[in-house]
PATORNU-620432 format. One record per residue (C-alpha): residue in one letter; x, y, z. Coordinates in nm, 3 decimals. Layout:
REM PATORNU-620432
REC residu    east   north      up
REC      A       X       Y       Z
...
REM end
This chain:
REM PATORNU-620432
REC residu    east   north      up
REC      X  -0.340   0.602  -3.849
REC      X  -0.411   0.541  -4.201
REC      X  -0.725   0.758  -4.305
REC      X  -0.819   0.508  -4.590
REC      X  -0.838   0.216  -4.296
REC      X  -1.180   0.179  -4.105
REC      X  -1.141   0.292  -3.725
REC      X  -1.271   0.058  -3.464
REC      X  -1.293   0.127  -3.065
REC      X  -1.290  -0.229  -2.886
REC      X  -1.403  -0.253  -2.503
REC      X  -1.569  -0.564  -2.301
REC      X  -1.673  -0.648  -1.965
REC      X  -1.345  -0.899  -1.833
REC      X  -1.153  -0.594  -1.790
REC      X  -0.824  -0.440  -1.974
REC      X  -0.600  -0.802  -1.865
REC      X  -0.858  -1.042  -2.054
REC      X  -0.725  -1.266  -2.332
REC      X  -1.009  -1.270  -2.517
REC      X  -1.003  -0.897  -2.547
REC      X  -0.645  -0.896  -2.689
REC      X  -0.721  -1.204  -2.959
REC      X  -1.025  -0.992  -3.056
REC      X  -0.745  -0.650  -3.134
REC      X  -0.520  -0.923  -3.311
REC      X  -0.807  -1.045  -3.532
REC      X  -0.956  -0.701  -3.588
REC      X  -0.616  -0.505  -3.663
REC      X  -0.668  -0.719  -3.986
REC      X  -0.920  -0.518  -4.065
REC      X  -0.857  -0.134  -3.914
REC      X  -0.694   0.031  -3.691
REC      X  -0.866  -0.037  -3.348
REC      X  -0.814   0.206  -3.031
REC      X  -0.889  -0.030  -2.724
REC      X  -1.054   0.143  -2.452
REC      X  -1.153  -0.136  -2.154
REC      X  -1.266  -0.128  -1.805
REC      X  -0.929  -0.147  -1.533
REC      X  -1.159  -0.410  -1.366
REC      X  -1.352  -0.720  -1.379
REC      X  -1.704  -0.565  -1.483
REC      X  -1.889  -0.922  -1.546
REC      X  -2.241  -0.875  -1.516
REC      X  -2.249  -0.471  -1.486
REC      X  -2.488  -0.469  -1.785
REC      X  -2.525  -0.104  -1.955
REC      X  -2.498   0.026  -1.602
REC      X  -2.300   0.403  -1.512
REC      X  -2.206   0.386  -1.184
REC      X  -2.196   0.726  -0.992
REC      X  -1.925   0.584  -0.775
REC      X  -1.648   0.482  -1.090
REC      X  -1.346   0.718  -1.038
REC      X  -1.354   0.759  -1.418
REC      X  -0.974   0.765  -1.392
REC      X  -0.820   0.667  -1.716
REC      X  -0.438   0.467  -1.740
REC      X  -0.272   0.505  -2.092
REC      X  -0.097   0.179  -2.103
REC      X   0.126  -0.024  -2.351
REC      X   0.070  -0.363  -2.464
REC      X   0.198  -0.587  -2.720
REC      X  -0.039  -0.727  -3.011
REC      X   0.101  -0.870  -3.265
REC      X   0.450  -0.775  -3.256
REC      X   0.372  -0.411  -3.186
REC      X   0.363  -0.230  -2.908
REC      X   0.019  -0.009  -2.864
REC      X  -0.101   0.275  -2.676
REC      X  -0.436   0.126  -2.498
REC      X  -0.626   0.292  -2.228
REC      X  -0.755   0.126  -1.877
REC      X  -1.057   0.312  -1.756
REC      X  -1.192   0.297  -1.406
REC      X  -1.578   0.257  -1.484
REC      X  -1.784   0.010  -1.625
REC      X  -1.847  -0.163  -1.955
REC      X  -2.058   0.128  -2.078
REC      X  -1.835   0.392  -1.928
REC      X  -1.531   0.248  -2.106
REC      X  -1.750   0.339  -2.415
REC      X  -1.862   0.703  -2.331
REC      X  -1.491   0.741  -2.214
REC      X  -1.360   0.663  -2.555
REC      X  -1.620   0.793  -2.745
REC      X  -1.609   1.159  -2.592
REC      X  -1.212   1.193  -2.466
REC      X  -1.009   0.903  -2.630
REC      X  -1.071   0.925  -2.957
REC      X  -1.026   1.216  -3.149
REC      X  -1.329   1.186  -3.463
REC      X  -1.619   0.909  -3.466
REC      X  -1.472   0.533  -3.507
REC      X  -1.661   0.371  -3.774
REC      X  -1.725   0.046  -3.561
REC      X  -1.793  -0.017  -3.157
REC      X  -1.681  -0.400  -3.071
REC      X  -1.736  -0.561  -2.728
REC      X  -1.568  -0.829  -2.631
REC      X  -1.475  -1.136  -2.678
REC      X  -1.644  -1.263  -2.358
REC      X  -1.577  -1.547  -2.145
REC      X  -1.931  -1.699  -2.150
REC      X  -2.203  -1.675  -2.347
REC      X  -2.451  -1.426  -2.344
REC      X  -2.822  -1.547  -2.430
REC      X  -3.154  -1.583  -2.382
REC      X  -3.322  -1.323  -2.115
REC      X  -3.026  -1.248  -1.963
REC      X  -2.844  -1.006  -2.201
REC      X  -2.936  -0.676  -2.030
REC      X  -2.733  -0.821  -1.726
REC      X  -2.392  -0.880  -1.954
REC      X  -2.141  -0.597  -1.955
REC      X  -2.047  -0.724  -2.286
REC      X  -2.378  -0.667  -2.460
REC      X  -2.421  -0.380  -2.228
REC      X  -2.117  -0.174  -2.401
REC      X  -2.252  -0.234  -2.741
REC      X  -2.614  -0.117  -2.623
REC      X  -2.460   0.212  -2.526
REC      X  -2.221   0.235  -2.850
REC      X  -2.586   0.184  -3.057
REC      X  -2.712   0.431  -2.820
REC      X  -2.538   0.688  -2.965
REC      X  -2.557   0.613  -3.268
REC      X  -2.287   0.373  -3.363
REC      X  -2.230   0.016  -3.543
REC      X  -2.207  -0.220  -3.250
REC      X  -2.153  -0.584  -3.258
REC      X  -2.119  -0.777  -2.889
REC      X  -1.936  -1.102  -2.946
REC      X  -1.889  -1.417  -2.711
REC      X  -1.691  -1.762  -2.685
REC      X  -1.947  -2.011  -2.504
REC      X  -1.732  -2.142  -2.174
REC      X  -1.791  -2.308  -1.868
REC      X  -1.943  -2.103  -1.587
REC      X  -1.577  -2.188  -1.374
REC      X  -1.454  -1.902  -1.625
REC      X  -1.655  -1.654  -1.595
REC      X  -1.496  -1.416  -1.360
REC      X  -1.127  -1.530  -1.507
REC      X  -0.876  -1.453  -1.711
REC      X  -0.741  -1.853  -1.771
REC      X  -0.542  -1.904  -2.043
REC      X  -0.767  -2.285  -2.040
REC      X  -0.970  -2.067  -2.310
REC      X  -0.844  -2.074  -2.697
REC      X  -1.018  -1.758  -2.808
REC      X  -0.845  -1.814  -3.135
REC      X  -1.179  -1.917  -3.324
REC      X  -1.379  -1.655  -3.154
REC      X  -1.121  -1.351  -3.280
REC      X  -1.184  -1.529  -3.659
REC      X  -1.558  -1.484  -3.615
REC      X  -1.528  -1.098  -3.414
REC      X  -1.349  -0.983  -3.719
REC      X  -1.537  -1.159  -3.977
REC      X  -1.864  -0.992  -3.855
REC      X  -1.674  -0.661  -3.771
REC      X  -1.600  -0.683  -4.178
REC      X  -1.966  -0.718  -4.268
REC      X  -2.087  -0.442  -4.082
REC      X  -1.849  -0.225  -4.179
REC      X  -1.920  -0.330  -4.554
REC      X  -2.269  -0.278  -4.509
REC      X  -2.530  -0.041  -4.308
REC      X  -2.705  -0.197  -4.037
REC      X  -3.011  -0.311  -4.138
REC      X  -3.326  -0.082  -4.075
REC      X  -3.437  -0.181  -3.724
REC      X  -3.101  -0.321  -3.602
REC      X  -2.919  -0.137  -3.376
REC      X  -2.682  -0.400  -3.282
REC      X  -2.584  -0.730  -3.323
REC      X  -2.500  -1.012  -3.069
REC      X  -2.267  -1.283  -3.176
REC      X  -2.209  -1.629  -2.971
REC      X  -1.933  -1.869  -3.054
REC      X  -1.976  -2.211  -2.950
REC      X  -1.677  -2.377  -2.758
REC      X  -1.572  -2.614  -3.046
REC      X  -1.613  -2.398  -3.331
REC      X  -1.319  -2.391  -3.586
REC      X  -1.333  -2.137  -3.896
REC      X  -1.557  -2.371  -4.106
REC      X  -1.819  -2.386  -3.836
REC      X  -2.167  -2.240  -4.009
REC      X  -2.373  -1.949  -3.878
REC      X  -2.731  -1.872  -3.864
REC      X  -2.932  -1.575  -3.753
REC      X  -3.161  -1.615  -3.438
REC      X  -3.423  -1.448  -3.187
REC      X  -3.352  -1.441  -2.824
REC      X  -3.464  -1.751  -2.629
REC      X  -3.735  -1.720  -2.362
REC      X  -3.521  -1.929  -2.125
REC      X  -3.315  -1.761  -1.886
REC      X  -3.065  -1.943  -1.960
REC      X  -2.833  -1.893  -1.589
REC      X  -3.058  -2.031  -1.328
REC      X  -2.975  -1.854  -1.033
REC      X  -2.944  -2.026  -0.679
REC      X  -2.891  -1.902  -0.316
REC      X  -2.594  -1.783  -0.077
REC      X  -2.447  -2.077   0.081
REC      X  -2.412  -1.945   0.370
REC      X  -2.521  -1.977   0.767
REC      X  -2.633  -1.671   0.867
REC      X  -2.707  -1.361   0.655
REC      X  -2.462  -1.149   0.894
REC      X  -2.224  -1.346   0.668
REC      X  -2.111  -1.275   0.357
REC      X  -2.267  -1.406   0.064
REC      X  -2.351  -1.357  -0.335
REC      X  -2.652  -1.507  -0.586
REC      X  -2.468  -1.766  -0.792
REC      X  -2.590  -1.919  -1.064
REC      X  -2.545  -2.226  -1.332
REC      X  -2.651  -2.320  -1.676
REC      X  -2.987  -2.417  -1.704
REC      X  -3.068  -2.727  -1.874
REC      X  -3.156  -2.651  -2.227
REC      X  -3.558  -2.745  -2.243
REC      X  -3.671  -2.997  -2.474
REC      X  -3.952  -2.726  -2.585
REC      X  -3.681  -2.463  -2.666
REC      X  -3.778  -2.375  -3.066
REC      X  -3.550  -2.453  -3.248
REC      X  -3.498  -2.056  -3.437
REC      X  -3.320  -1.921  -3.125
REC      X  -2.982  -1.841  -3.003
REC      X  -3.001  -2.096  -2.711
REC      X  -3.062  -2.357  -2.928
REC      X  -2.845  -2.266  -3.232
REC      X  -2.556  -2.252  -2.987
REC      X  -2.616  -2.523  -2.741
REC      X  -2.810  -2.814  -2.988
REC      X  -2.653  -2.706  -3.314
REC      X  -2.332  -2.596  -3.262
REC      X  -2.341  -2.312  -3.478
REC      X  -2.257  -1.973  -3.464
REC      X  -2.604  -1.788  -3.324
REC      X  -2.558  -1.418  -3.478
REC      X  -2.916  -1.220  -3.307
REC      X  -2.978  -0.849  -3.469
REC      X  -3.104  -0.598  -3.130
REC      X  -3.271  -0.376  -3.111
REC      X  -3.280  -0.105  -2.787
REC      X  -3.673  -0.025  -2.846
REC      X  -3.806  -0.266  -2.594
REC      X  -4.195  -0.174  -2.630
REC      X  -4.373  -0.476  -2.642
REC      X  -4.458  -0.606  -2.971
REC      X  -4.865  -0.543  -2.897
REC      X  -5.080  -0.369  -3.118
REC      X  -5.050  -0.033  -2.821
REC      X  -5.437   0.078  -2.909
REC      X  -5.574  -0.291  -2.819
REC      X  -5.385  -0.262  -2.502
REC      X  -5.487   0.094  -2.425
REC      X  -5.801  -0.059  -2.491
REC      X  -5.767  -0.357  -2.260
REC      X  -5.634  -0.112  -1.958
REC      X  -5.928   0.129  -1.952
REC      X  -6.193  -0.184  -1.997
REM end
């Protein structure tokens, strides 16, 4: 590796096979040398979770990216585990940059603590790291795939244009991460603009369809239709009425933003 090139340790949550994980290596070997460290399995929806039952068994693989062959590393755990994994065994000194990603789906509103591919970066900030989460809006159908339906070309542009920011700058003093969603149609011109979380859920959840619950069964879920009262400063609606880029600074203290003293005071009343 070239010492005077940044280093940057890439995971997600579609697992080691996922195209959007390799366009996001090809767009961000532009700008260091990145060691890819990714669960061996799906891990959709595992959030920042560390399962006590992943094997923790890790595969040194080689795959082609961009015309060279790399050594990349297929870990049995989740999103988060991929991270600690790298972090602690894989790589030998402290990368400058975590990326996770590039997601099939977006991953907004109230229901980022459920994505694997914010949940990676949460852990990354956790200890202490530059994290940026990034996802390509899709269709709900993709989810849980690894179709090649999805152009994640425009979506690598953005990972790596972002991933170049932070490591030009220092996070900003409160920021412990930031979340970056793509919409479907974007092309390299398409604008950006920073935004809160929306208050939506955003996935509506619906029941097994199923006849008996002896049977198998999972929630499911679908997009929710974007309310007419969603403000118009948030991710949802940057993404889904605007079309833009929605780029959200985290942050992983989740205290409520109360004054704590009034609320003492309103608990002992």
């Amino acid at each position: 590796m070239k010492k005077n090139k940044p280093h940057i340790l890439l995971t997600n949550d579609d697992g080691i096979g996922s195209p959007g994980l390799w366009a996001a290596a090809g767009e961000l070997a532009k700008v260091g040398f990145v060691t890819v460290a990714a669960p061996r399995e799906q891990s959709t929806a595992m959030g920042r979770s560390l399962p006590s039952t992943s094997d923790g068994i890790i595969h040194e693989q080689k795959m082609q990216v961009i015309g060279q062959e790399w050594d990349v590393y297929a870990v049995g755990g989740s999103p988060a585990q991929a991270v600690l994994h790298g972090l602690l065994e894989i790589v030998p000194h402290k990368p400058d940059l975590i990326v996770s990603g590039i997601n099939y789906g977006e991953n907004v509103g109230l229901g980022i603590t459920i994505s694997g591919t914010v949940g990676a970066a949460m852990e990354a900030a956790s200890m202490g790291y530059p994290s940026l989460a990034v996802s390509l809006e899709t269709d709900a159908s993709y989810h849980l795939t690894h179709s090649d339906d999805i152009d994640f070309k425009v979506a690598g542009y953005f990972t790596a244009y972002f991933a170049k920011m932070m490591l030009d700058k220092k996070l900003f003093d409160g920021v412990d991460l930031l979340k970056v969603e793509v919409p479907r149609h974007a092309t390299p011109q398409t604008g950006w603009q920073v935004a809160r979380l929306s208050r939506q859920r955003y996935y509506e959840p619906f029941p097994a369809q199923r006849e008996s619950w002896d049977k198998p069964g999972a929630i499911s879920y679908r997009h929710e239709v974007l309310a007419d009262t969603e403000p118009e400063d948030t991710d949802a609606f940057v993404l889904r009425k605007k079309h833009m880029v929605a780029v959200t600074p985290l942050n992983l203290d989740m205290t409520a933003r109360v004054d704590l003293k009034e609320f003492e005071k309103y608990l002992r009343k």
